[in-house]
C-alpha positions as CSV (number, residue, x, y, z in Angstrom):
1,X,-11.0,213.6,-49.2
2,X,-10.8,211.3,-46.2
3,X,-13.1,210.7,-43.5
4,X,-11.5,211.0,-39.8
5,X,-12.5,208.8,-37.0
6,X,-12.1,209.0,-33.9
7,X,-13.1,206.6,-32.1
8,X,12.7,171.9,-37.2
9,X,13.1,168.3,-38.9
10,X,15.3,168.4,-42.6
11,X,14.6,166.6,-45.2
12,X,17.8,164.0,-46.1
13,X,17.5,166.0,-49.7
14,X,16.7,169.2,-51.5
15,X,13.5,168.9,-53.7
16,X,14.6,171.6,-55.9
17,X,17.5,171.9,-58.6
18,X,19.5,174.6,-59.4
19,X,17.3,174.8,-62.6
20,X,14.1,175.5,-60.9
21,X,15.9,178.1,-58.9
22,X,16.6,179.8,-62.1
23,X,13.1,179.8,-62.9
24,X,11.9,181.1,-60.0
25,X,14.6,184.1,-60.1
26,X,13.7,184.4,-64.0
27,X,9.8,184.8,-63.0
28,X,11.1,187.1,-60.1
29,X,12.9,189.3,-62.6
30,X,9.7,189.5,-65.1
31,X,7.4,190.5,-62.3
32,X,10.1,193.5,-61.8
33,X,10.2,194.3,-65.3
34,X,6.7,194.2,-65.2
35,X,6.6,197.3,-62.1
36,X,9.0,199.1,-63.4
37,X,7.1,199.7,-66.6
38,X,4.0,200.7,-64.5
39,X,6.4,202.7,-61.8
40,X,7.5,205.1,-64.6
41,X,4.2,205.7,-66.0
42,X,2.0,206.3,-62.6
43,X,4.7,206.8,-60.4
44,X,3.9,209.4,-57.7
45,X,6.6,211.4,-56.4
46,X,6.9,212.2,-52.3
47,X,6.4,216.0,-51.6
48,X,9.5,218.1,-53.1
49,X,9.4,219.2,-49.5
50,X,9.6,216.0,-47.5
51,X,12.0,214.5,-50.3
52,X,15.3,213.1,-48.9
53,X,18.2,215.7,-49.5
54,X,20.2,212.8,-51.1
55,X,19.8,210.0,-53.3
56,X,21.6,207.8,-51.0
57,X,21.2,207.6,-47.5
58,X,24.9,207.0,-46.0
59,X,25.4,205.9,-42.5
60,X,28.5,205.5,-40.4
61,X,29.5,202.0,-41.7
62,X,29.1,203.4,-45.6
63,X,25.8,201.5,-46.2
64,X,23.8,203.1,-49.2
65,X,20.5,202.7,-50.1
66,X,21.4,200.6,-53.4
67,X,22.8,198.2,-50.5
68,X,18.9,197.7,-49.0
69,X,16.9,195.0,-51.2
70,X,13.0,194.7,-50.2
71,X,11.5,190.8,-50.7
72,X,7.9,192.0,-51.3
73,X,5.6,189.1,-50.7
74,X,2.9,189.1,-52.9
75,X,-0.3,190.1,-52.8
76,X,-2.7,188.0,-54.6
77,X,-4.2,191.4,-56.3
78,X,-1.8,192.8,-58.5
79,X,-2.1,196.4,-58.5
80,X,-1.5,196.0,-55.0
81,X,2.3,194.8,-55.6
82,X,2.8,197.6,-57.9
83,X,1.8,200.1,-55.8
84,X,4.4,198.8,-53.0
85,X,7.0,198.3,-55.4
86,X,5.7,202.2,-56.5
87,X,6.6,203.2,-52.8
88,X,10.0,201.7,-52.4
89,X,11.2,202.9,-55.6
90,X,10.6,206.5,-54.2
91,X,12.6,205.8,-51.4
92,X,15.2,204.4,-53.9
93,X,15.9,200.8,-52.6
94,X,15.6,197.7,-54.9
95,X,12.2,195.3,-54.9
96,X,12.3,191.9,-55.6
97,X,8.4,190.1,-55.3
98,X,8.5,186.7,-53.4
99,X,6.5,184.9,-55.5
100,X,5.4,182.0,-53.0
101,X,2.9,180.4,-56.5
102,X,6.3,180.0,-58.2
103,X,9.3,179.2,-55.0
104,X,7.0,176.9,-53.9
105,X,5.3,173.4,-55.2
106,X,2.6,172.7,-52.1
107,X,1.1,169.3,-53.5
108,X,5.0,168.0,-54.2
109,X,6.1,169.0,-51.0
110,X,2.9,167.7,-48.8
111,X,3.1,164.4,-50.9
112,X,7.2,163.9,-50.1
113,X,6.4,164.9,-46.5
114,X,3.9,162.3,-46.0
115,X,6.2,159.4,-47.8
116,X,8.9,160.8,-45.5
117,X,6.6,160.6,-42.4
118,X,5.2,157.0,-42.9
119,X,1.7,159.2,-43.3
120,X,1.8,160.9,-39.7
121,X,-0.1,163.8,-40.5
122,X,1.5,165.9,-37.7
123,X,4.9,165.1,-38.5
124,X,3.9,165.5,-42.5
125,X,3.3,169.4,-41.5
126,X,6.5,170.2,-39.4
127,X,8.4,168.7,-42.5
128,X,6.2,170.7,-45.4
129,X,6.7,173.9,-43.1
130,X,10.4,173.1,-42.3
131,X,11.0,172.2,-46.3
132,X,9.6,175.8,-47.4
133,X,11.2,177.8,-45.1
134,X,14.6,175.6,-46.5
135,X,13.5,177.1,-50.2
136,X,12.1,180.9,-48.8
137,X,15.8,180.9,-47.0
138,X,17.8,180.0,-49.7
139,X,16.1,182.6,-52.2
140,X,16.3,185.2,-49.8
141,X,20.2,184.7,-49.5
142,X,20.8,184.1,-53.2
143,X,18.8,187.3,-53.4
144,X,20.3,189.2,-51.1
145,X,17.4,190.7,-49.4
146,X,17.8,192.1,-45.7
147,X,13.9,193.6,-45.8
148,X,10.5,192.2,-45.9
149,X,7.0,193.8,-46.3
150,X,4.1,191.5,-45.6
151,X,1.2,193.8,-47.6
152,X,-2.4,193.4,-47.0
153,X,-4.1,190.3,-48.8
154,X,-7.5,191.4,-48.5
155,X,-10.4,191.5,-49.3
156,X,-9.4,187.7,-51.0
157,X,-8.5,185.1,-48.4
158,X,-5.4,184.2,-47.6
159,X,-4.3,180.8,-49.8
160,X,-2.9,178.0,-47.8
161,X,0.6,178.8,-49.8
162,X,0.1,182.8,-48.5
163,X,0.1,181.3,-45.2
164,X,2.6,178.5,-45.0
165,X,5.4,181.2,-46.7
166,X,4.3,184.2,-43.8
167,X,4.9,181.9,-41.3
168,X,8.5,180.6,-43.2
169,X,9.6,184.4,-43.2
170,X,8.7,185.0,-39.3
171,X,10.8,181.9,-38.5
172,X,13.4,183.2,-41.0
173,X,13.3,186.7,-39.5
174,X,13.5,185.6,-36.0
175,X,16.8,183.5,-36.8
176,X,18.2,186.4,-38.7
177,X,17.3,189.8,-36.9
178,X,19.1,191.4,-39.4
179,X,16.5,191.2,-41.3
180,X,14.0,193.9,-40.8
181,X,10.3,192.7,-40.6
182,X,7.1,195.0,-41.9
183,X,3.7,193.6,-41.7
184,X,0.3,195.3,-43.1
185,X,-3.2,195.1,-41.9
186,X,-3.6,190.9,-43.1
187,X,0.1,190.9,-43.4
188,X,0.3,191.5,-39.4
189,X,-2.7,189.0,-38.9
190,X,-0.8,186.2,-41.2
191,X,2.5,186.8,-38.8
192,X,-0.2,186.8,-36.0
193,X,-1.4,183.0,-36.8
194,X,1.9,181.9,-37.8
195,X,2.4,181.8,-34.2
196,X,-0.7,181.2,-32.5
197,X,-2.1,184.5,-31.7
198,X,-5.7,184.8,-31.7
199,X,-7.2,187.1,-34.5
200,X,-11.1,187.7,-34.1
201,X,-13.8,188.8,-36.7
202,X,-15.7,192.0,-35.4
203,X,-18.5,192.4,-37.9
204,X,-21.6,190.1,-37.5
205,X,-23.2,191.6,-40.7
206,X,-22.0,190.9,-43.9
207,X,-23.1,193.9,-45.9
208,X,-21.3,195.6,-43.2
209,X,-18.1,193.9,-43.4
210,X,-17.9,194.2,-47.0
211,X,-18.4,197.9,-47.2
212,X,-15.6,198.3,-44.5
213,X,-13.1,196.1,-46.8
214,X,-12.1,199.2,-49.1
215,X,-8.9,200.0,-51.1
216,X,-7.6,202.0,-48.3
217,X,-6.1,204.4,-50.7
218,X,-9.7,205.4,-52.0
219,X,-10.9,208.8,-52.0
220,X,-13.1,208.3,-48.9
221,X,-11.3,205.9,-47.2
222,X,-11.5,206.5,-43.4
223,X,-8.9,207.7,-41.6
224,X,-8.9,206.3,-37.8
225,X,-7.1,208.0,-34.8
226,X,-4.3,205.9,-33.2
227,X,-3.3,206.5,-29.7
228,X,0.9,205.3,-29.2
229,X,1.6,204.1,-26.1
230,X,4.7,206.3,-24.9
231,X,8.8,205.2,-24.3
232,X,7.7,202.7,-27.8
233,X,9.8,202.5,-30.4
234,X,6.9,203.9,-32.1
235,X,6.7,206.9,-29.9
236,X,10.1,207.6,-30.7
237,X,9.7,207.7,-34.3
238,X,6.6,209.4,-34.2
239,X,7.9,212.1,-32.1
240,X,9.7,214.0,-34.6
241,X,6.3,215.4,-36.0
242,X,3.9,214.7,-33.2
243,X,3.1,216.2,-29.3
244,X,2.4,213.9,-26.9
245,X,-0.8,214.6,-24.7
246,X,-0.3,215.2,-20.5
247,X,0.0,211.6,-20.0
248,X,3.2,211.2,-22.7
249,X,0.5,209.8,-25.7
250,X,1.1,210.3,-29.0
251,X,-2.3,210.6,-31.7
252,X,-1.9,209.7,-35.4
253,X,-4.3,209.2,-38.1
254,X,-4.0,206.2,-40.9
255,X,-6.5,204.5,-43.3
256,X,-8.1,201.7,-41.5
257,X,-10.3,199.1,-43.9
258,X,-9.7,195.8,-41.9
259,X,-12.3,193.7,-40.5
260,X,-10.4,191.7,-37.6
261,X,-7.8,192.3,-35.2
262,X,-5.7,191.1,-32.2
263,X,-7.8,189.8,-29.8
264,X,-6.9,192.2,-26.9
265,X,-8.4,189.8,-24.6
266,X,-5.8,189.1,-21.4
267,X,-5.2,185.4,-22.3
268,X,-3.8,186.9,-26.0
269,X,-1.9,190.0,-24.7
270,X,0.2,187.3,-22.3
271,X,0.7,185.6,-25.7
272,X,2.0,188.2,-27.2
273,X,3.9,189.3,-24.0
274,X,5.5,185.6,-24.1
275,X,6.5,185.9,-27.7
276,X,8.2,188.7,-27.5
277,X,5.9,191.3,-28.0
278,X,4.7,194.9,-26.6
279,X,1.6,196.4,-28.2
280,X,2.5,199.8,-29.0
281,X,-0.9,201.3,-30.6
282,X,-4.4,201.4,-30.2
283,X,-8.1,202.9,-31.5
284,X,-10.2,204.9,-28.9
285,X,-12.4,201.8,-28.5
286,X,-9.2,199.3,-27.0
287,X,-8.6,198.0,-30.3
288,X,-4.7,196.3,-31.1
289,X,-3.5,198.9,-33.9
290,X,0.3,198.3,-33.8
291,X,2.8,195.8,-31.8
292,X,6.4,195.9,-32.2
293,X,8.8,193.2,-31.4
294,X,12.0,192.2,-29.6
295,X,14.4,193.1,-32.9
296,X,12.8,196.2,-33.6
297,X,10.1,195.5,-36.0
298,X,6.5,197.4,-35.9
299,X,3.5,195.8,-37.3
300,X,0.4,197.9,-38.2
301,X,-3.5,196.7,-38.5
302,X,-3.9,200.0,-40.2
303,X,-2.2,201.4,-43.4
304,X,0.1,204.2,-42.9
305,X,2.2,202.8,-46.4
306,X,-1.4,204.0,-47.7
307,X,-0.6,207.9,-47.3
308,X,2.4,207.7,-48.3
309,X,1.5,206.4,-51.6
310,X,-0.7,209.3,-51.7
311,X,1.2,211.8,-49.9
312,X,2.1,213.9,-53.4
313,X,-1.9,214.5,-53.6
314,X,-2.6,215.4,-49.9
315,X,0.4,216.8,-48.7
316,X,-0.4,220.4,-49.5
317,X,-4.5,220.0,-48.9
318,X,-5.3,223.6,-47.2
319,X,-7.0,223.1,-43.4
320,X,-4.9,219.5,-43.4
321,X,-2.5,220.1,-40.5
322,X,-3.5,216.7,-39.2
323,X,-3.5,215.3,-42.3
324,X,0.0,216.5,-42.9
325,X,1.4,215.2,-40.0
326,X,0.2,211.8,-40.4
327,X,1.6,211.3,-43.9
328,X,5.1,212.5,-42.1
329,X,4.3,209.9,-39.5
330,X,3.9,207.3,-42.1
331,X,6.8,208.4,-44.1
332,X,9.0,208.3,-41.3
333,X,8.2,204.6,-40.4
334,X,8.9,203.2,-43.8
335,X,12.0,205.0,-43.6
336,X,12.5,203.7,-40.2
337,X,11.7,200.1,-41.6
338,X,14.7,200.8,-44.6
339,X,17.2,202.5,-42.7
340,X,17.5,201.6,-38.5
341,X,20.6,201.1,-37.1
342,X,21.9,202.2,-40.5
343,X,21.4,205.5,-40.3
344,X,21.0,207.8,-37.0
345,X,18.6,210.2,-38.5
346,X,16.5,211.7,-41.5
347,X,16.3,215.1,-43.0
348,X,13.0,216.6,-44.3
């Protein structure tokens, strides 16, 4: 069924009441009221033999899985915030959907910022950016969430409000490493701009970008071969499924339906390099696939969440060795994104 290839300045007050803060939590709730109906009716269940051995995955400090609470930014297509929310709730941890439309009021905020900075458009944005990540904080804290999954947005556009939140959370995260970081496909581009990493368009034709923009949990969705550069962090999560070539390499296959990347130019990798990061995957053809950063956190271009969601259909596909291996792969580094430094290892 797939298709392999190889190949800061505060404000001097908050804008928001404790009322609106209700609100916001109140719509928050709905939206989970709202997945959990669809969870129990299309929820599908990891492999009986790849499910975790316990309900609760205790560590050495007594930290439980009912402890771990995932903000799930979200997407602007709907179905694809269910089917996230679908995949957490098989790993038994608690969802809660950052709903940027309703935590944040754009217009009011970039019309205070502008009376604030006497119209000086530059100092306006520092203030509108510093004011949402003021609001994203607080609701993550009142919320108690210590994860963050940044899913794809596409094939829709990111909104100015999709944006502006992103690059709130990677400032958030970076303060608070505690806070463990996951970003998908546009989700990894979004934390990409946030901080001034180049992102480049690699399809001139249009037809042909659109027909490479598929659900990448379709039938025929391709699956691309990632290469993993060894002594990762990646590497070392991957390893428990995967031999490494000669030259220490690990090869994995996810669903890959994007249509830009990191610019793997030398003038970007430095960037990245200077921010903190190590690129850790790529395609046969040089392309960025994966980077993980100083606290730990792996970003993918492809979808590895993708085969996990489907993992209950293609797990026990006959001649699907490879196929098998990847959805352990992919399994492993949500878990990995859950449970690190909470847990010292998994049990399949």
């Amino acid at each position: 069924n797939f298709i392999y290839a190889h190949s800061t300045i505060p404000f001097s007050k908050l804008i928001y009441g404790e009322k609106y803060l209700e609100e916001v939590q109140a719509s928050t709730a709905e939206y989970s009221d709202v997945f959990e109906e669809c969870s129990s009716a299309l929820t599908t269940k990891l492999p009986s033999e790849i499910e975790f051995r316990k309900r609760s995955i205790v560590n050495d400090t007594g930290m439980e899985s009912s402890s771990i609470i995932v903000g799930l930014l979200k997407a602007e297509q709907t179905h694809v915030s269910q089917d996230i929310y679908e995949m957490f709730n098989n790993f038994k941890v608690k969802t809660v959907l950052i709903d940027y439309n309703k935590l944040i009021n754009l217009e009011k905020i970039n019309e205070e910022s502008l009376h604030f900075a006497k119209q000086d458009i530059r100092l306006a944005q520092k203030l509108t950016l510093n004011r949402i990540k003021i609001e994203v904080e607080k609701f993550i804290k009142e919320q108690n969430i210590n994860r963050i999954f940044i899913p794809d947005n596409l094939p829709l556009p990111s909104t100015a409000y999709y944006q502006l939140v992103t690059e709130a959370i990677v400032k958030i995260v970076d303060d608070n490493p505690s806070i463990h970081l996951l970003g998908i496909c546009s989700g990894l581009q979004g934390i990409m701009n946030a901080q001034g990493v180049e992102i480049v368009h690699f399809f001139d034709d249009e037809k042909q970008h659109k027909s490479y923009l598929n659900n990448p949990q379709q039938e025929n969705t391709t699956l691309q071969q990632i290469k993993i550069v060894p002594n990762s962090r990646l590497a070392e999560i991957v390893s428990k499924f995967l031999m490494p070539d000669e030259n220490g390499w690990f090869s994995t296959y996810f669903p890959d339906t994007h249509a830009e990347a990191i610019n793997n130019s030398l003038k970007n990798r430095k960037k990245l390099e200077s921010l903190g990061y190590k690129v850790v995957g790529f395609s046969n053809d040089g392309m960025i696939k994966a980077i993980e950063d100083r606290h730990g956190n792996i970003h993918f271009q492809s979808h590895p969440e993708a085969l996990v969601l489907k993992s209950d259909k293609n797990f026990y596909l006959e001649k699907q060795q490879e196929l098998k291996k990847s959805i352990l792969v992919a399994i492993s580094i949500v878990h990995d994104f859950l449970y690190r430094n909470n847990c010292h290892h998994i049990e399949f």
